[in-house]
C-alpha positions in Angstrom: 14.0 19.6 0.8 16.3 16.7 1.9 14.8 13.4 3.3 17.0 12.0 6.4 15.8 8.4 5.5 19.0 8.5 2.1 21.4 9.7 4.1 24.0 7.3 4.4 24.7 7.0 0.5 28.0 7.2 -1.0 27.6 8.6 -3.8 27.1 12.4 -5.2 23.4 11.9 -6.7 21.1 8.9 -6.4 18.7 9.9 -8.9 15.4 7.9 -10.1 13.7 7.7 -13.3 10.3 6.1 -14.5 7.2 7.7 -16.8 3.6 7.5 -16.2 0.9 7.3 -19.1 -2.1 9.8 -19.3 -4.6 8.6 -21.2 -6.3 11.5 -23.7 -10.1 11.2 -25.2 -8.3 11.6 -28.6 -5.9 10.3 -30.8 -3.9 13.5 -30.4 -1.1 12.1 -29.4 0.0 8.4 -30.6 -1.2 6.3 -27.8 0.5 3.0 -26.6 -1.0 -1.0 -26.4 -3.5 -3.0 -29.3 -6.3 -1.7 -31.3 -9.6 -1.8 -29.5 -11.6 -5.0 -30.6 -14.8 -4.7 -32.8 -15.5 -0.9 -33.8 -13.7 1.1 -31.1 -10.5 3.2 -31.5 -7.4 3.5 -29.9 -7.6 6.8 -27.7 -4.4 9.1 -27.3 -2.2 9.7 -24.7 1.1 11.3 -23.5 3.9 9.8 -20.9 5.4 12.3 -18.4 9.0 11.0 -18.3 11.0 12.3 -14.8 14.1 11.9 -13.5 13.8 12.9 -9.4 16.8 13.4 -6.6 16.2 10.7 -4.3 17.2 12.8 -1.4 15.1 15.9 -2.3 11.7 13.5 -3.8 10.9 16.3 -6.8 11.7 16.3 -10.0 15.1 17.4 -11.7 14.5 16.7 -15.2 10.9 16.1 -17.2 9.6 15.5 -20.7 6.8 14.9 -22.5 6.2 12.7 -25.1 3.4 10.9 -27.3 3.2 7.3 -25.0 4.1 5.7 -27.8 7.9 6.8 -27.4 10.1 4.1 -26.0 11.3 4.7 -22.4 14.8 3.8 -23.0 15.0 7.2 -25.4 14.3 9.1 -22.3 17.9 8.0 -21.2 19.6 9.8 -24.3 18.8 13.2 -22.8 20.0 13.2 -19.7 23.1 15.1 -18.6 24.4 13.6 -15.7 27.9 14.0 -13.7 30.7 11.2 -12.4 30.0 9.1 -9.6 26.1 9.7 -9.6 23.8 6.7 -9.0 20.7 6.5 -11.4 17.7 3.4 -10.3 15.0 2.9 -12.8 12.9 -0.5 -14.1 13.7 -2.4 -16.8 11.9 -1.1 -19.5 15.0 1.3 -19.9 17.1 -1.3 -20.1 19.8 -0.1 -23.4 23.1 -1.7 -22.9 24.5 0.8 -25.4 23.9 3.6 -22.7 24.9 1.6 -20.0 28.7 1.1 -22.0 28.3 4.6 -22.1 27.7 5.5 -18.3 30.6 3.0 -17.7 33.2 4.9 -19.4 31.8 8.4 -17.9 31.8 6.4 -14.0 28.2 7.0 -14.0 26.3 3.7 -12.0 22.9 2.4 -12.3 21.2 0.2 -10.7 17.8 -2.0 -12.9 16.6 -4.9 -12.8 17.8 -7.7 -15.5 14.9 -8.9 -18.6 13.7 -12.1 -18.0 14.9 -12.8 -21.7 18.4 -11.4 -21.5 21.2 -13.9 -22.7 24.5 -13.3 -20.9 27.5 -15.6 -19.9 28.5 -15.7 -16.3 32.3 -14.9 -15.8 32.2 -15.1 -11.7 30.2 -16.3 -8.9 31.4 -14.1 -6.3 28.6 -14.8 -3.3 26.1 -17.9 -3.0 23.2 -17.6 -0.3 20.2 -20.1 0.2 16.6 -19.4 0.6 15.0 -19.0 3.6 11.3 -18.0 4.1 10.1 -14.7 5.7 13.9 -13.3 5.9 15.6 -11.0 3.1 19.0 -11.7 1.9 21.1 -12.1 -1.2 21.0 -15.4 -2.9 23.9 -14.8 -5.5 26.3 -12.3 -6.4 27.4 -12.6 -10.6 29.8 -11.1 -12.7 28.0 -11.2 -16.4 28.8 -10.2 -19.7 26.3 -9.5 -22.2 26.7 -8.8 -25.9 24.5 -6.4 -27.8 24.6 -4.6 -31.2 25.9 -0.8 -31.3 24.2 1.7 -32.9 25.4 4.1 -35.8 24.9 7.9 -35.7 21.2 7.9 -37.4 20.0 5.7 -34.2 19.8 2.3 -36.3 21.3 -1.2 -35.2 24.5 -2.4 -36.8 23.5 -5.9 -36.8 26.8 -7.1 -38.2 29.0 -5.5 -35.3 28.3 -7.0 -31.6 29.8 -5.9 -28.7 30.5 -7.1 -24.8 29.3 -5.2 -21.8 30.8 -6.6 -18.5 28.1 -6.1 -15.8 27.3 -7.2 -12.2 24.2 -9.1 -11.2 22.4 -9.7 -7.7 19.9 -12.1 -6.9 17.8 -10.8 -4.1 15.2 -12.2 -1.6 12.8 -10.1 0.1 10.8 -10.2 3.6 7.9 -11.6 1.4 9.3 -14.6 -0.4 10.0 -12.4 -3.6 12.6 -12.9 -5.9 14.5 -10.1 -8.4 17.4 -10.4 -10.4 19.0 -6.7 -10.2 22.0 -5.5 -12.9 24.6 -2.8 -12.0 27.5 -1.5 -13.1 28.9 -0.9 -9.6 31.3 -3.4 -8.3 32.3 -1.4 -5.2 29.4 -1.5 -3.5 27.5 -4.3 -1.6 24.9 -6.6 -2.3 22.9 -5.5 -0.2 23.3 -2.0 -1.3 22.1 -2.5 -4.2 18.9 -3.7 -3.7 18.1 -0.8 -1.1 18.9 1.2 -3.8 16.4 -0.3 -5.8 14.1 -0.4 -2.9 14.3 3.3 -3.1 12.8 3.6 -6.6 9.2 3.3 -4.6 9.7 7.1 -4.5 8.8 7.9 -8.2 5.9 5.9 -7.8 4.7 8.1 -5.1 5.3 11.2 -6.8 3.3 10.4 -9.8 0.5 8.7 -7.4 0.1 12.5 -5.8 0.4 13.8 -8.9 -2.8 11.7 -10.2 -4.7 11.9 -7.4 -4.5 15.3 -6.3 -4.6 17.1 -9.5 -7.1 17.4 -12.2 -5.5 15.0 -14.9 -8.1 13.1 -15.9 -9.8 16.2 -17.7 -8.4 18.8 -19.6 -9.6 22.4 -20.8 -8.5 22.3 -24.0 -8.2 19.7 -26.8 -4.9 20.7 -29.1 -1.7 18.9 -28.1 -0.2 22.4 -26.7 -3.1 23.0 -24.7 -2.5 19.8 -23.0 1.2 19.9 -22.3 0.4 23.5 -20.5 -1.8 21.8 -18.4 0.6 19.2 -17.4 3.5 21.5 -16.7 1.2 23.3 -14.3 0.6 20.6 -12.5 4.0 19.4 -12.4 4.6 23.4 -10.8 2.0 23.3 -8.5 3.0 20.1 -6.9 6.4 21.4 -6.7 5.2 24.4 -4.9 3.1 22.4 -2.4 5.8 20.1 -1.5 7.8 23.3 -1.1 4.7 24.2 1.3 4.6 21.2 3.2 8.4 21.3 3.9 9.0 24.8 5.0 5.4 24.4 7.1 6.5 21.2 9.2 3.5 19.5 8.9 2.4 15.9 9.3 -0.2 16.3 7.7 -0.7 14.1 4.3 0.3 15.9 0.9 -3.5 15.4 -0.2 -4.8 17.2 3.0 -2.4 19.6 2.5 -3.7 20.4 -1.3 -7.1 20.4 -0.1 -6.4 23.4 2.6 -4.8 24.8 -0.2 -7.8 24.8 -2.6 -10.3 25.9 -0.3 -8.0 29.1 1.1 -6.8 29.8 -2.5 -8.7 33.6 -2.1 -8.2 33.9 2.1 -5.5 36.1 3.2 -4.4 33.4 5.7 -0.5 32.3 6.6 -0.3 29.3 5.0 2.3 28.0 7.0 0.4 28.6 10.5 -2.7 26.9 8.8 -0.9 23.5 8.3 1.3 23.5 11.3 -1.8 24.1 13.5 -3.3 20.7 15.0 -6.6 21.9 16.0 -10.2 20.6 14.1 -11.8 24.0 15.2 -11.0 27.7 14.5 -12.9 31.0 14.9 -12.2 33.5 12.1 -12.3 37.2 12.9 -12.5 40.3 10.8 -9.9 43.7 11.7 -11.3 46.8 11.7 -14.0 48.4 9.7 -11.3 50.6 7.6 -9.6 47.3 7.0 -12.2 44.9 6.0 -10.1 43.1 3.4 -7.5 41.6 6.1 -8.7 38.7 7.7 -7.0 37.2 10.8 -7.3 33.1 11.5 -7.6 32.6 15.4 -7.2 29.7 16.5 -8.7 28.1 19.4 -6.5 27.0 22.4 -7.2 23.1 23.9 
């Protein structure tokens, strides 16, 4: 399941994290966002929250929750080892996990919030701005100072603490501008914001997963019927990607799941129908004491 295009990475893991929203007809789970205007109601919904290997593009470690749960509570879960590398947004930006990770050598890389207040200890690297061409415009050591949390998950807001961190400012090929956060030193600037660049990955994932699946319905309308239906398609996908990568195919994912769904009851090989290139085939039936095997023929250019 590896992808050639990480290779190159020094570290044990790169692993990426984000959560998508599914919207539900009714409030059976706590959606997220204001009160309809006027008469209307707030509809339910659930967030799928993943955390995928970079290299291998599934998922490693999923759960689901009412989409009103906070993205950053994801992060308490996770089990992860030394020396891994974890990329996500900022919406799970929690300093107090980030000291944490420190300690245990685990890095990230995020992006900063526009509102965070630090103090700039070092100015390590100082680049100009150049249109049309990518390149780091500075290279920070920060410190930031946040408010600990006791054992029942509350703020001490009469205890502050300091969180050393490393900031990038980055310029890409289209005149963009990000502000990225890490707690890597070792690495280089411009490591660090193709590690970021790499978080397009998760993105992908869950646009298969909406687009090929049927999410936008479900059979049943209790909050267990639902998750069920969400874990299947979380298994399916993984079993078609499995498909796609044993097969050798260039073919899209969605194409894939479509040969899939239409040869779901034929006793085809799988693997020849999606490495084969040809539009055209010619279907022939074995013998009449064998009428249930069916053999796929394929026509030669």
């Amino acid at each position: 399941m590896s992808d050639s295009r990480t290779y190159g990475l020094t570290f044990k893991e790169v692993l990426l994290i984000d959560s998508t929203t599914i919207r539900l007809f009714s409030d059976i789970l706590k959606g997220v966002g204001r009160n309809p205007k006027g008469d209307g109601k707030k509809k339910g919904g659930l967030k799928v929250h993943m955390l995928i290997d970079a290299v291998q593009s599934v998922g490693r470690f999923i759960k689901i929750t009412a989409a009103k749960v906070h993205d950053q509570d994801f992060l308490k879960s996770l089990e992860l080892i030394s020396h891994s590398m974890i990329v996500f947004d900022r919406a799970y930006n929690y300093y107090q996990q980030f000291a944490l990770w420190s300690t245990k050598q685990v890095y990230f890389v995020t992006r900063l919030k526009k509102n965070a207040v630090y103090t700039v200890l070092e100015t390590t690297r100082v680049g100009y701005r150049k249109k049309g061409q990518a390149k780091v415009l500075r290279d920070e050591i920060i410190e930031l100072e946040y408010n600990p949390e006791d054992e029942t998950g509350k703020k001490q807001t009469k205890v502050t603490k300091q969180l050393r961190l490393r900031k990038v400012c980055y310029q890409d090929e289209q005149n963009r501008y990000y502000e990225f956060l890490t707690n890597s030193f070792d690495i280089t600037a411009e490591e660090v914001a193709f590690l970021y660049k790499k978080r397009w990955g998760i993105e992908l994932l869950f646009k298969k997963m909406k687009q090929n699946f049927q999410l936008h319905y479900f059979y049943g309308e209790n909050e267990n019927a639902i998750r069920t239906q969400v874990w299947c398609t979380l298994i399916a996908q993984l079993l078609l990607t499995v498909i796609q990568k044993i097969a050798q195919t260039k073919k899209a994912f969605s194409v894939v799941a479509a040969l899939v769904r239409m040869h779901l009851i034929s006793m085809l090989d799988v693997s020849e129908l999606l490495r084969s290139t040809n539009r055209s085939c010619q279907i022939t039936r074995g013998s009449p004491k064998d009428t249930m095997q069916l053999n796929l023929v394929f026509k030669e250019e």
